[in-house]
C-alpha positions in Angstrom: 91.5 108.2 78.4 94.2 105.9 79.3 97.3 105.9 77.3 98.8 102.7 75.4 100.9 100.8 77.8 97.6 100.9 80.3 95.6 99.1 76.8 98.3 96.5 76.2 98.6 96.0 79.7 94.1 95.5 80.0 94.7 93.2 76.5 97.6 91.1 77.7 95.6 90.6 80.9 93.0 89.3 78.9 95.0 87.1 76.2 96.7 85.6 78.7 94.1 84.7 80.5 92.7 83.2 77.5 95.7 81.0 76.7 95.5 79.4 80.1 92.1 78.5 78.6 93.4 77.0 75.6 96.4 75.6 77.4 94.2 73.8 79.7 92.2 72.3 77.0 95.5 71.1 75.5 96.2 69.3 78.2 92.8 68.0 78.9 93.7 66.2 75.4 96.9 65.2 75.6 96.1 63.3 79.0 92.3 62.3 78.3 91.4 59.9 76.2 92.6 61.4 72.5 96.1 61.1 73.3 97.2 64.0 71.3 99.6 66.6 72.1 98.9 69.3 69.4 97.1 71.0 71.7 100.1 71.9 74.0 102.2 72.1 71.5 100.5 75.0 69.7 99.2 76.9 73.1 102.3 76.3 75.1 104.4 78.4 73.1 101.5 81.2 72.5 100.6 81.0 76.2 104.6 81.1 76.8 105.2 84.4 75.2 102.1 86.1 76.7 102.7 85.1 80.2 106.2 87.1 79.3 104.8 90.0 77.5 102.0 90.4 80.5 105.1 90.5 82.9 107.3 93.2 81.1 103.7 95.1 80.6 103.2 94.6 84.3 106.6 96.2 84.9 106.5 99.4 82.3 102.7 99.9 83.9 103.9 99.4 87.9 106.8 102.0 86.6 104.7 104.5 85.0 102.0 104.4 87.8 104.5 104.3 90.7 103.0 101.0 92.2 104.3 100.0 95.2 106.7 96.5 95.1 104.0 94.6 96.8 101.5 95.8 94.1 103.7 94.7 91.3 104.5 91.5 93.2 100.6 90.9 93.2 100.3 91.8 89.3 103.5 89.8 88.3 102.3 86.7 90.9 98.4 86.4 88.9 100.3 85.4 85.7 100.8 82.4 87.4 97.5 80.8 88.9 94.4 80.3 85.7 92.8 83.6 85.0 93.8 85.4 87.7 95.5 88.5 84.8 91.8 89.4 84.2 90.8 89.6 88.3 94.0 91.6 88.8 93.5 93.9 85.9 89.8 94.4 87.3 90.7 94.9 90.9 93.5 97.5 89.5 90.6 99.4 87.6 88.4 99.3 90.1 91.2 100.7 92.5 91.9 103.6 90.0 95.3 102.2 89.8 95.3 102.1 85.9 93.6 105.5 85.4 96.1 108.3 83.6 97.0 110.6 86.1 95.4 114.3 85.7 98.2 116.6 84.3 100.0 119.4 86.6 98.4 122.5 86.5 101.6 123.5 84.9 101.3 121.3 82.1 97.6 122.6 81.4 98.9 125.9 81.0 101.5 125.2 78.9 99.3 122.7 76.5 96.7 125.5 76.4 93.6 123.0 78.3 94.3 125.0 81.6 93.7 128.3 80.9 
């Protein structure tokens, strides 16, 4: 099971993803034919904040999981282009680079699951 940073990591991938969506239809909006800028002004700030939470959750996950730099470049770098959170996140997972690493035999013992 993976632990909670690796879930808020998979969810901010996703939300963030989803606020591009929104953002994007904000803009489509404010510079097509309505005119109206409530759009961006309610998803830019929400889009703003997740874009910065997906980052820090990029860092504590790349920390925990002892990415490499060019790894956590990648992960930090797909915050920027549309959607591409949710096609990192998947490549990660398919990668097994968000998958809990098995505990030490050591740590078996001493939790009693080892023996």
């Amino acid at each position: 099971m993976r632990d909670g940073w690796i879930r808020a990591f998979v969810v901010a991938a996703i939300a963030e993803a989803c606020s591009w969506a929104a953002l994007l239809a904000g803009m489509a909006v404010k510079y097509g034919p309505p005119r109206d800028e409530i759009g961006v002004q309610v998803f830019g700030p929400i889009h703003g904040a997740l874009f910065v939470a997906y980052g820090l959750l990029v860092l504590v996950v790349a920390r925990r999981r002892r990415w490499s730099p060019a790894r956590t470049g990648l992960a930090l770098a797909s915050a920027v282009p549309p959607f591409a959170t949710v096609l990192f996140e998947r490549w990660a997972r398919r990668r097994g680079l968000l998958d809990t690493p098995a505990a030490a035999p050591a740590e078996r013992t001493l939790t009693g699951v080892g023996g």
